[in-house]
C-alpha positions in Angstrom: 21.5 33.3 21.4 19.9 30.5 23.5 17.4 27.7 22.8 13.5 28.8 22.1 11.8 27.7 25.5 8.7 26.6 23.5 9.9 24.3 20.7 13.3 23.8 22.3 14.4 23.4 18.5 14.9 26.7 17.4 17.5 30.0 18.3 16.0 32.8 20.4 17.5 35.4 18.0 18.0 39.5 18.6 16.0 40.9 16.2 14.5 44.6 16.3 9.9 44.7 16.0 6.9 46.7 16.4 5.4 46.5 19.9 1.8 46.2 19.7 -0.5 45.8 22.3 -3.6 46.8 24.8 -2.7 49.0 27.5 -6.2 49.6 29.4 -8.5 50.6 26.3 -5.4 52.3 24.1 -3.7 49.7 21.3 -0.2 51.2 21.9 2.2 50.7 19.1 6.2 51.0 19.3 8.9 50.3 16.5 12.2 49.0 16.3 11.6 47.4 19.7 14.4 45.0 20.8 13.3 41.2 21.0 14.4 38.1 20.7 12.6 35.5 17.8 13.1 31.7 17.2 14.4 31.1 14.2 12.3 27.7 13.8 8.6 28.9 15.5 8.6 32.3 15.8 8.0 32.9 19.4 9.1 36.2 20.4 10.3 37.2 23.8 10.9 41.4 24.5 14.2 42.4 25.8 13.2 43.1 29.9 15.7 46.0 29.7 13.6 47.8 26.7 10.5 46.4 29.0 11.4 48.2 31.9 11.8 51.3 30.0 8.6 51.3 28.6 6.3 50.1 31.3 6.3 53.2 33.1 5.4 55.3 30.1 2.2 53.5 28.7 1.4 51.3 32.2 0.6 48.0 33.1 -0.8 45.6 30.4 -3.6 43.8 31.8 -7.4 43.4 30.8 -8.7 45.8 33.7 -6.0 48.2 33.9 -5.7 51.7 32.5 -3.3 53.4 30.6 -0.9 56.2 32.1 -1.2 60.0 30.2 1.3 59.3 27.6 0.9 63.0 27.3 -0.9 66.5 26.6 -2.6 66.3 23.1 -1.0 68.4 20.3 -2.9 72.0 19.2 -3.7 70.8 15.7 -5.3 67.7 16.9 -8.3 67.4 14.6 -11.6 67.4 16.6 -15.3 65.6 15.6 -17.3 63.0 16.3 -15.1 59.8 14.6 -12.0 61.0 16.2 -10.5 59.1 19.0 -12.7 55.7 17.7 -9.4 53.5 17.6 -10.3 52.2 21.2 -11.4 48.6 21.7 -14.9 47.8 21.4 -17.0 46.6 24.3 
């Protein structure tokens, strides 16, 4: 536990949350991701350890980048035209 860097009020707390972000054009989501929260505003910092682990499965997270494979597509994957339209529009 240290003091929240951004309202300097608050207790950067280990908590456990969902990851959710863009990775290229993929939203990725991860539970019970290890963090830190303030208790006062709410800023959340990831734990760099759990960061470092994860970075080179789903690649970098920037505007321009694109995703790594985060693997080969199950058999029963459903096919049709409206699957696969979770990526970000344009």
């Amino acid at each position: 536990m240290w003091p929240c860097p951004n309202c300097r009020i608050g207790y950067m707390r280990p908590r456990r949350i969902t990851y959710a972000g863009y990775h290229g054009d993929f939203f990725i989501v991860i539970p019970n991701m290890p963090a830190y929260i303030c208790d006062v505003c709410g800023n959340r910092q990831y734990d760099e350890e759990a960061l470092l682990q994860l970075m080179p499965l789903i690649g970098p997270r920037e505007e321009g980048g694109q995703a790594q494979d985060l693997g080969v597509e199950p058999p029963d994957r459903p096919q049709g035209p409206g699957w696969g339209t979770h990526r970000r529009p344009a």
